[in-house]
SEBA-634881 format. One line per 3 residues: number of its first residue (from 1); their letters; for each residue x, y, z of C-alpha. Coordinates in steps of 0.2 Angstrom, whole numbers, plus 5000, padded with zeros to 4 digits. Example, Ala and Ser with C-alpha at 12.3 -4.5 7.8 and 13.67 -1.06 7.14 Angstrom:
1) as) 5062:4978:5039; 5068:4995:5036
//
This chain:
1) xxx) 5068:4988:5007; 5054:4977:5002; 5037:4984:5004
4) xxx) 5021:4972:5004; 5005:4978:5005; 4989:4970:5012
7) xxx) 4969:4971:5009; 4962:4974:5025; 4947:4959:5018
10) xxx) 4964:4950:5021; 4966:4950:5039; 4947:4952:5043
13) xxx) 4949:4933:5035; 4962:4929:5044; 4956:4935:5061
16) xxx) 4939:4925:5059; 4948:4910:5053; 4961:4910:5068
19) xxx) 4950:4917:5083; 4947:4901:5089; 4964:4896:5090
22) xxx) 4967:4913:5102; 4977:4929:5099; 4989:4929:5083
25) xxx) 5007:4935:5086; 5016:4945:5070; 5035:4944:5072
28) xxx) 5043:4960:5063; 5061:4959:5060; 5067:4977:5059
31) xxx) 5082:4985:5051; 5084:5004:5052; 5094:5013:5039
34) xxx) 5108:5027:5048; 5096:5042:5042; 5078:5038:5039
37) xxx) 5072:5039:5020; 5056:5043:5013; 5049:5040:4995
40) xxx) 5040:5056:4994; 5048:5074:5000; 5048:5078:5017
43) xxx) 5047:5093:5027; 5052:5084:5044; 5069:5086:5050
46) xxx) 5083:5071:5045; 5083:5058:5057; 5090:5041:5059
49) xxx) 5082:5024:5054; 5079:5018:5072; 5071:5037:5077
52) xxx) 5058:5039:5063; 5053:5021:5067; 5050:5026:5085
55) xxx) 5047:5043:5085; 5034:5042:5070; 5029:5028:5064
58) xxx) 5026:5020:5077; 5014:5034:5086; 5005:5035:5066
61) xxx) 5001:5015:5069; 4992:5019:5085; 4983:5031:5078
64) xxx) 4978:5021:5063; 4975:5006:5072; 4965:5014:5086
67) xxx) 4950:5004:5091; 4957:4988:5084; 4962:4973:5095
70) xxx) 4982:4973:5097; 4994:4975:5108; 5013:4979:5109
73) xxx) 5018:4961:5116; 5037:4963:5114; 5052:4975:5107
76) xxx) 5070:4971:5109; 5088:4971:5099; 5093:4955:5087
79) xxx) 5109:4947:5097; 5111:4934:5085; 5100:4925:5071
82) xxx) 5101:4905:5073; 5088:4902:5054; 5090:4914:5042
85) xxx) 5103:4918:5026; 5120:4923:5025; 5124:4938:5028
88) xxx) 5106:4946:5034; 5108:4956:5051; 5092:4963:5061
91) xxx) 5094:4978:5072; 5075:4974:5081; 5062:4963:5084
94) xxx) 5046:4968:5087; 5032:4956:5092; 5012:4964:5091
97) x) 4996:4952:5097
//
């Protein structure tokens, strides 16, 4: 799984440059592995891909990002992909303002 990290300088930028235009809208294409992994050891019990998303990263977001300005717009499972390569398949989409 590809990882990309950001400076939050970055979207401070960003969110200046685009706050005239309105709200921004981050598209998340998500694809859970059967049973989570974790690059470090873990003492949490094994779960699935779609659990630890749900179930642990998602509440560790809200945490981090309380007092920031987003919301949750959207969530929802892929059906079909009309742009994208061969062969790629997307269990969720998640869309946050």
């Amino acid at each position: 799984m590809t990882k990309i990290e950001y400076e939050k300088a970055a979207i401070e930028t960003a969110a200046k440059a685009l706050a005239v235009a309105g709200p921004v809208y981050m598209v998340n294409m998500v694809r859970y592995r059967e049973m989570a992994a974790y690059e470090v050891a873990s003492d949490l019990p094994a779960c699935s891909g779609r659990e630890a998303y749900f179930q642990r990263y998602a509440p560790a977001f809200n945490t981090v990002a309380q007092g920031e300005d987003f919301s949750v717009f959207w969530v929802g499972n892929v059906r079909g992909v009309l742009v994208g390569q061969d062969g790629e398949a997307w269990d969720d989409i998640v869309i946050v303002r």
